[in-house]
C-alpha positions as CSV (number, residue, x, y, z in Angstrom):
1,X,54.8,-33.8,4.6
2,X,52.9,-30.5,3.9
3,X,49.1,-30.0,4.3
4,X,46.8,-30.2,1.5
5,X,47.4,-27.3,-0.9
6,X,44.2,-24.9,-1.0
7,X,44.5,-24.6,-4.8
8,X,44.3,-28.8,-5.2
9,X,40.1,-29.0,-3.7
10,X,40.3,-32.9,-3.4
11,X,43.5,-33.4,-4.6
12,X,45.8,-35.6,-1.9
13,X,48.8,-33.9,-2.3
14,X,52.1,-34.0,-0.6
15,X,55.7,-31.8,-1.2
16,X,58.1,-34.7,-0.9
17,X,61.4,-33.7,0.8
18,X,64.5,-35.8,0.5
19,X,64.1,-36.8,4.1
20,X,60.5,-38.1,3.1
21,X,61.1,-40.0,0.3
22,X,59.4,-43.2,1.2
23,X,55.9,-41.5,1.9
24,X,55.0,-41.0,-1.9
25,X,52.3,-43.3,-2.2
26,X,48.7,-41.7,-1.9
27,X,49.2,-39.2,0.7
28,X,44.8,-39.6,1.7
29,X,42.1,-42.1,0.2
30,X,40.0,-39.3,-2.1
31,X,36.5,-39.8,-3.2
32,X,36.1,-41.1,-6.5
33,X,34.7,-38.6,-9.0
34,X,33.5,-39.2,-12.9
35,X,35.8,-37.9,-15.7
36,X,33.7,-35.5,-17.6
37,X,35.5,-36.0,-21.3
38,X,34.5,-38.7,-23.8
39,X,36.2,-37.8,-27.1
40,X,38.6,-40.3,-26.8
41,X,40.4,-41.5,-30.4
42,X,41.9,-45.1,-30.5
43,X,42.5,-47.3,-32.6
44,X,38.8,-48.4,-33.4
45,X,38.8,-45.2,-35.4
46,X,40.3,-41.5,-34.4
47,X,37.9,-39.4,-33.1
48,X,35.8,-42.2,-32.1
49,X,33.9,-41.7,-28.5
50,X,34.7,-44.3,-25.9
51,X,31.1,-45.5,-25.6
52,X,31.6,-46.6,-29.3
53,X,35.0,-48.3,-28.8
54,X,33.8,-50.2,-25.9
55,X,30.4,-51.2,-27.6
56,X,31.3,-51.7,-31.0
57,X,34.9,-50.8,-32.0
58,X,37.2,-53.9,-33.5
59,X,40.6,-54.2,-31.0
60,X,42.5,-56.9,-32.1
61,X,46.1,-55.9,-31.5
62,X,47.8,-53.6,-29.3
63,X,48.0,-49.9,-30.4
64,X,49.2,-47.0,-28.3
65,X,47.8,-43.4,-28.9
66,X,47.8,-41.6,-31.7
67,X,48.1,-45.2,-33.5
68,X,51.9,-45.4,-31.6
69,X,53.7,-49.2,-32.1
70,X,54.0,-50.2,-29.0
71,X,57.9,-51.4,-27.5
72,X,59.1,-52.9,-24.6
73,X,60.7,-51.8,-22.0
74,X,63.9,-53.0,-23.0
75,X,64.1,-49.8,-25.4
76,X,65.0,-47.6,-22.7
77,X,68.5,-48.0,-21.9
78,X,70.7,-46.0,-19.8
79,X,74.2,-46.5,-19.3
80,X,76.6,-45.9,-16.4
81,X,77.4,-43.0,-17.9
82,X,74.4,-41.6,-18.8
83,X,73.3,-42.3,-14.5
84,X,76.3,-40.7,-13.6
85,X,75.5,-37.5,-15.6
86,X,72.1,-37.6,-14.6
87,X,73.1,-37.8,-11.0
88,X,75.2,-34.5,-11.7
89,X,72.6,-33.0,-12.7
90,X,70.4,-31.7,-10.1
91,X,67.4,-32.9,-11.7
92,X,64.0,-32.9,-9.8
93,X,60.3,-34.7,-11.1
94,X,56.6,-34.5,-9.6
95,X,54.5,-37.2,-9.9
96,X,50.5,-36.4,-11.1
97,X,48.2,-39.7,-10.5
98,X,44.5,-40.0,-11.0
99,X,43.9,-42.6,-7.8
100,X,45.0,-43.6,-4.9
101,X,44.7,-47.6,-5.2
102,X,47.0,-50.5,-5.0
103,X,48.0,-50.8,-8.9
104,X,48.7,-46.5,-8.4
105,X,51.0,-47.6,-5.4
106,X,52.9,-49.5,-7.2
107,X,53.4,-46.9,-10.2
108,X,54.4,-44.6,-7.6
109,X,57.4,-47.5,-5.8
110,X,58.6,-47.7,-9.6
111,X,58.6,-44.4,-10.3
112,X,60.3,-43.4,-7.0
113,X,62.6,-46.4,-6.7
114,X,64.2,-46.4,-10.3
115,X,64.1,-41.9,-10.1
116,X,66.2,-42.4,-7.0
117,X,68.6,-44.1,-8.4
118,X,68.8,-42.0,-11.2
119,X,69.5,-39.1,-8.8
120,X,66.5,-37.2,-9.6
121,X,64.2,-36.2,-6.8
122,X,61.1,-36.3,-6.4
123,X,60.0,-33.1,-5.4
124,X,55.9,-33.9,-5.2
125,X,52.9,-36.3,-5.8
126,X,49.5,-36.2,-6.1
127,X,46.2,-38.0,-6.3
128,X,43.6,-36.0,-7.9
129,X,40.3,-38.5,-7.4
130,X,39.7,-38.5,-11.0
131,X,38.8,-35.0,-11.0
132,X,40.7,-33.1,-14.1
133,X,39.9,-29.8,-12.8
134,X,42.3,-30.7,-9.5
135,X,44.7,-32.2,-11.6
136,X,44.8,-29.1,-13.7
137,X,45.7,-27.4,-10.3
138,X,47.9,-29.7,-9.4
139,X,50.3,-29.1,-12.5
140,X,50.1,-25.9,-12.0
141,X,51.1,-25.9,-8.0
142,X,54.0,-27.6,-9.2
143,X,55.2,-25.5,-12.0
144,X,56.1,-23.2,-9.2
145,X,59.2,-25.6,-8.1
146,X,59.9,-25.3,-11.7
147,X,60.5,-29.4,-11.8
148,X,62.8,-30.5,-14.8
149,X,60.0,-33.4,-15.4
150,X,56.7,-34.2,-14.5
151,X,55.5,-37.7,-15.0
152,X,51.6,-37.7,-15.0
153,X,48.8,-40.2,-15.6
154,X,46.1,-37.9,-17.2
155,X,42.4,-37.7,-16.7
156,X,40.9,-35.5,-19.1
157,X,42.9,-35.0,-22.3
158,X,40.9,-32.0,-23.3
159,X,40.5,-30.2,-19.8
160,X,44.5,-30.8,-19.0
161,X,46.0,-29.9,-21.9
162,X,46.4,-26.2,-21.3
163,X,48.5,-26.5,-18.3
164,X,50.3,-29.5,-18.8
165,X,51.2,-27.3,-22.3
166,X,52.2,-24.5,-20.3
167,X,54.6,-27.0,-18.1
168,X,55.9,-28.0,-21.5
169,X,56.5,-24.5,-22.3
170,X,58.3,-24.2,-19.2
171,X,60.7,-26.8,-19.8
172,X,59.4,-29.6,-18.2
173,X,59.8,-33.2,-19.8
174,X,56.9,-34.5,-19.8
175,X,56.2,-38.7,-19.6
176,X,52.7,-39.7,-19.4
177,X,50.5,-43.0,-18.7
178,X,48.0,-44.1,-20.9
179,X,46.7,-41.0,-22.6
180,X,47.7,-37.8,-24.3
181,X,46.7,-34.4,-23.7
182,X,44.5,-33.3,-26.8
183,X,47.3,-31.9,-29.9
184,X,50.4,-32.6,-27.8
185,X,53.0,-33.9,-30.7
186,X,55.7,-36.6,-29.4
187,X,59.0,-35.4,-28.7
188,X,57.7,-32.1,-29.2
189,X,55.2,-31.7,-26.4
190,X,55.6,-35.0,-24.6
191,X,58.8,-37.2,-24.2
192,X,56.8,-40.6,-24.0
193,X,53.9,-42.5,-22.9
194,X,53.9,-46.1,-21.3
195,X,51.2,-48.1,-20.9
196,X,49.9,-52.3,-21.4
197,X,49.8,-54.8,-24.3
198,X,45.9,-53.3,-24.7
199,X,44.5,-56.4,-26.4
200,X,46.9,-59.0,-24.4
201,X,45.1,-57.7,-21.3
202,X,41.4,-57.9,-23.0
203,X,42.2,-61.1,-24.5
204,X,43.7,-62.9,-20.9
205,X,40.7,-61.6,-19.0
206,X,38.2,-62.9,-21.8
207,X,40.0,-66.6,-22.3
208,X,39.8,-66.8,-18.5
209,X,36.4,-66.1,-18.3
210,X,35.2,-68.3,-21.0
211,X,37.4,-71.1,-19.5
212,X,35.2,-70.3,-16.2
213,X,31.7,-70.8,-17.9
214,X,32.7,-74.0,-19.8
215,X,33.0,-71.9,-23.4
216,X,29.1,-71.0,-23.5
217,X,26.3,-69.1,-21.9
218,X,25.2,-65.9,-21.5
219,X,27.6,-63.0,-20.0
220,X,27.4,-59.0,-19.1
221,X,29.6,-56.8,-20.0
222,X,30.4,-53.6,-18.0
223,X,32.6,-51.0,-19.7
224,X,34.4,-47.6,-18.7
225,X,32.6,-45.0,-21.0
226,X,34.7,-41.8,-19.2
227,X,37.9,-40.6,-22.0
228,X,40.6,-43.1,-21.2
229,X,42.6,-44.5,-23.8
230,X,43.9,-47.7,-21.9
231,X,41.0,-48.7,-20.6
232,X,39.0,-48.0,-23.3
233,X,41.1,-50.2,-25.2
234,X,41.1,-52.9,-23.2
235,X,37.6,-53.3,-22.9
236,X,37.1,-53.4,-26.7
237,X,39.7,-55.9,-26.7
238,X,37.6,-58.1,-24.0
239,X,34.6,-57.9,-26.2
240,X,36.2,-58.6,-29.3
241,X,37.9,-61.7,-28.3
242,X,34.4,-63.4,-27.0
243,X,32.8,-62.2,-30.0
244,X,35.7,-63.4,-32.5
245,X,36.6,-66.9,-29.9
246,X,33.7,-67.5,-28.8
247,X,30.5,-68.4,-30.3
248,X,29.0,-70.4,-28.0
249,X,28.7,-66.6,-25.2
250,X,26.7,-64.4,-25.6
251,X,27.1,-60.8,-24.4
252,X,23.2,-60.2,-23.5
253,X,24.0,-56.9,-21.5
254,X,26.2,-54.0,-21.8
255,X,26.6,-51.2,-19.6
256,X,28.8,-48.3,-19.3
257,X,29.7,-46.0,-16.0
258,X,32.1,-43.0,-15.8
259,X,32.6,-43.3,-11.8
260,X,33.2,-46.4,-9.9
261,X,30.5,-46.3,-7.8
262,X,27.9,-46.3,-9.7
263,X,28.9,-50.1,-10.6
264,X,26.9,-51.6,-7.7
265,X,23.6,-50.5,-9.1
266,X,24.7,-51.3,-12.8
267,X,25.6,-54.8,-11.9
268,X,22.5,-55.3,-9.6
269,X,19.9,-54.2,-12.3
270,X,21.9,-56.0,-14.9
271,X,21.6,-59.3,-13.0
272,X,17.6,-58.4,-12.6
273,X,16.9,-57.7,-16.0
274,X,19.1,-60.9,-17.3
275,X,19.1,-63.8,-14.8
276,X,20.4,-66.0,-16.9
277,X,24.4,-64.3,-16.7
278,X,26.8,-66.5,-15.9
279,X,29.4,-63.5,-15.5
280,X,30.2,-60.1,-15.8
281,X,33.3,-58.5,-16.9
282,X,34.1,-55.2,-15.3
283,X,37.2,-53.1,-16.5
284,X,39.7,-53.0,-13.3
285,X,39.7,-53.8,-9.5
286,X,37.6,-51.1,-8.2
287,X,34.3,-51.5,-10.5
288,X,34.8,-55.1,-10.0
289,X,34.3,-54.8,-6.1
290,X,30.7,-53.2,-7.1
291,X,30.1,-56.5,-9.0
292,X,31.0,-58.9,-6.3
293,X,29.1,-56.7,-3.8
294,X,25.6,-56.6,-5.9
295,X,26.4,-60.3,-6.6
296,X,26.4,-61.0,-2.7
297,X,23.1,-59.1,-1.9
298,X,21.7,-60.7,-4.5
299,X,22.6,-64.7,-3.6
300,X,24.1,-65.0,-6.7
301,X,27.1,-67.3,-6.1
302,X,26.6,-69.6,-9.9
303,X,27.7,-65.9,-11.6
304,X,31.6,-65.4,-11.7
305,X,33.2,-62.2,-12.9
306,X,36.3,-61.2,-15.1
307,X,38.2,-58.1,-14.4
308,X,42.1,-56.8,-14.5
309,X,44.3,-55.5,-11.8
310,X,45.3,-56.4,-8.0
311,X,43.3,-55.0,-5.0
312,X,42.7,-56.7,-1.5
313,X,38.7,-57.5,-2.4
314,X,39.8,-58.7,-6.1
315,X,42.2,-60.9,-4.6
316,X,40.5,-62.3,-1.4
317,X,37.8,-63.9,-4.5
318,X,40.4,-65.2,-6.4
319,X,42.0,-66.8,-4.0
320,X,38.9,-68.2,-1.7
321,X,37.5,-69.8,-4.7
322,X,34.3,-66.8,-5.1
323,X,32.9,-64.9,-7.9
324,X,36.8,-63.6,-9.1
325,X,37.5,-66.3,-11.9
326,X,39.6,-64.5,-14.4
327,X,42.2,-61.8,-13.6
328,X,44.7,-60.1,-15.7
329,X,47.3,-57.9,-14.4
330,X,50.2,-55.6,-16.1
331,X,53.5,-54.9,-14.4
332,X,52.5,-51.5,-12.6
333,X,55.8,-51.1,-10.9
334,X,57.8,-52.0,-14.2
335,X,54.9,-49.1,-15.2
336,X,56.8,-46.5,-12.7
337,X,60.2,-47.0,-13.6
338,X,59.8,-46.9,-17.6
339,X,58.6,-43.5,-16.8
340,X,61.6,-42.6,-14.7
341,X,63.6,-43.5,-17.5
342,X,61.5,-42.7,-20.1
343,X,62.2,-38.7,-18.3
344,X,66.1,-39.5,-17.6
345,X,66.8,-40.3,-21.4
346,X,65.1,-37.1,-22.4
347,X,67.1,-35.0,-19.9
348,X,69.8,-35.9,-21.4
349,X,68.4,-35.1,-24.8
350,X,68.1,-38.8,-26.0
351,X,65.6,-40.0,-28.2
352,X,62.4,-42.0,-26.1
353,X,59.7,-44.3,-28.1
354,X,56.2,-43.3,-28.4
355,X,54.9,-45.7,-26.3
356,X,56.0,-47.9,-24.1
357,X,54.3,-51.0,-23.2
358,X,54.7,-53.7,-20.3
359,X,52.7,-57.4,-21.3
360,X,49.9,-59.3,-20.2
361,X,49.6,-61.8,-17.2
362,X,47.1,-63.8,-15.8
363,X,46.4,-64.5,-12.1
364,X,45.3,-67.3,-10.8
365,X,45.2,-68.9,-7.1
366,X,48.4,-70.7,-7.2
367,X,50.2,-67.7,-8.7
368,X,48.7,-64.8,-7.1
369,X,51.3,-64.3,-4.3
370,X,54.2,-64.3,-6.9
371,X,52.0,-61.3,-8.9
372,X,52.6,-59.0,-5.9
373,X,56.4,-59.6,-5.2
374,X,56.6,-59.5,-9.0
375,X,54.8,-56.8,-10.3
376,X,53.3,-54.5,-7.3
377,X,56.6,-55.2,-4.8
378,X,54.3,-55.4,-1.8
379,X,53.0,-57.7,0.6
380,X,49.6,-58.9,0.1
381,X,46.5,-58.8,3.1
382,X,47.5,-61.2,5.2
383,X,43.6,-63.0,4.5
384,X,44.6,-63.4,0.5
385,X,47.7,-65.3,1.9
386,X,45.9,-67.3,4.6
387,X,43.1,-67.7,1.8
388,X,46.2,-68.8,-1.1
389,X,47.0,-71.3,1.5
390,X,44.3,-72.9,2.7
């Protein structure tokens, strides 16, 4: 594994020999910094900033960018044939994520797993910390192993677009996660994008929730304002099934952030300035760990929380009975290898769907140790399985 490139300033990044192959996952833990962009369009309106989507844009069913119809993954099909000409091929792919984390670590096992037995290598990875500008560099670090596809989960659609066009230009397929780079066309600039059932994930997380508070009371609601489409998305679609489902809650605070960290001091003022919450949705794992830590300090044990994806602190609530009460998950692994195929059908000059989605789950104690063999293929801390069997 080669030292951190000088042109990537916080990326984690790693050249991936053959010999290495099983070191892919999040070569360092990175800081986490704020994506700058929020012109986001979705399908709350195109155009539409993602402050607006989260606070006041309609989700109601799933719609992938650019107003895509979303397919499973059942629509990418390779047969023996087309493996066997892949594997010919000589065929290489780098691998561009935005975080190292436990839901990125299992996009990356997909991705690596399914591309390996597609014969096509995987010649690099990185983690840019959520910074588009070392993203950007990372693209262009790899362009110089002139890779036949890049599979990439972008940060900044505005900021990123000029060199993941200039990969494109270069001859690179190109397979993304949840957004698009501003103006790329599919099948012209892009081969595909995968992502979730958007509104099945906001509408688990919100059902659980309500189920949690007994169906009434007053909740908070803390949403991702940074430009990504998924998220974005999903958080509309949290809001708009407690508005639409249930009358009886009452969102009586709402609060964006753009970085992760900041969430700790969003939830704690939130809680001052509204003790009567009985719980807070946050978007994903990591802002949810800044709500269960400003719940802590502040003795608030009566006040549960609603969030989506796996991680150790996430998990360890769930399953000891603590503030984690609702918890919807995607298939991140399933995530990985739709990509790899996604790539491999467009090598061979196949057509690929627009986008790609996996479904919804919920989590709950007695199926949480099933979640990660199923969907992130790893073995959870060994204090969520003591806790799962208490």
């Amino acid at each position: 594994m080669s030292a951190p490139s000088p042109l990537v300033r916080r990326t984690a990044w790693c050249a991936i020999p053959i010999a290495a192959a099983l070191a892919l996952s999040g070569c360092t833990q990175a800081e986490v910094a704020a994506p700058a962009d929020t012109s986001a369009s979705s399908a709350a309106g195109a155009g539409v900033a993602p402050e607006e989507v989260a606070v006041s844009g309609k989700v109601t069913e799933t719609v992938g960018p650019n107003g895509a119809t979303g397919v499973g993954t059942d629509h990418l099909v390779l047969s023996d044939a087309d493996i066997a000409q892949l594997r010919n091929g000589n065929f290489s792919a780098a691998l561009l994520l935005q975080t190292n984390s436990a839901w990125a670590d299992a996009v990356t096992k997909g991705a690596r797993e399914r591309l390996d037995q597609l014969g096509i290598r995987l010649s690099a990875t990185s983690n840019s910390a959520y910074s588009a500008a070392d993203q950007a560099n990372a693209v262009r670090t790899v362009l110089a192993d002139k890779p036949s596809a890049i599979l990439a989960w972008p940060i900044n659609p505005a900021e990123l677009a000029p060199s993941l066009r200039q990969a494109a230009q270069a001859g690179s397929k190109l397979a993304f996660i949840s957004n698009i780079p501003d103006g790329f066309q599919h099948g012209t600039d892009y081969v595909g994008v995968v992502g979730d059932d958007l509104y099945g994930m906001g509408k688990v997380t919100a059902d659980g929730l309500a189920s949690a508070i007994g169906g009434s009371g007053d909740i908070g609601f803390i949403y991702f304002s940074a430009n990504a489409y998924v998220v974005n998305q999903r958080d509309a679609a949290f809001r708009t099934a407690i508005e639409n489902d249930y009358p009886n809650i009452h969102i009586v605070a709402k609060q964006g952030f753009s970085d992760p960290s900041q969430v700790f001091e969003v939830a704690r003022t939130m809680l001052l300035q509204n003790p009567s919450i009985k719980a807070i949705y946050a978007p994903w794992s990591e802002p949810a760990a800044g709500v269960i830590q400003a719940l802590n300090t502040a003795n608030r044990n009566d006040v549960y929380v609603g969030t989506m994806d796996l991680s150790n602190t996430v998990a360890l609530s769930l399953a000891q009975g603590g503030a984690v009460r609702a918890l919807a998950i995607d298939d991140p692994y399933g995530i990985g290898a739709a990509m790899a195929n996604e790539v491999g059908l467009a090598l061979l000059g196949k057509e690929v769907p627009a986008y790609v989605q996996v479904g919804a789950m919920s989590v709950t104690k007695d199926n949480l140790l099933q979640a990660y063999s199923d969907y992130y293929r790893s073995e959870p801390d060994p204090q969520v399985v003591a806790a799962v069997n208490q």
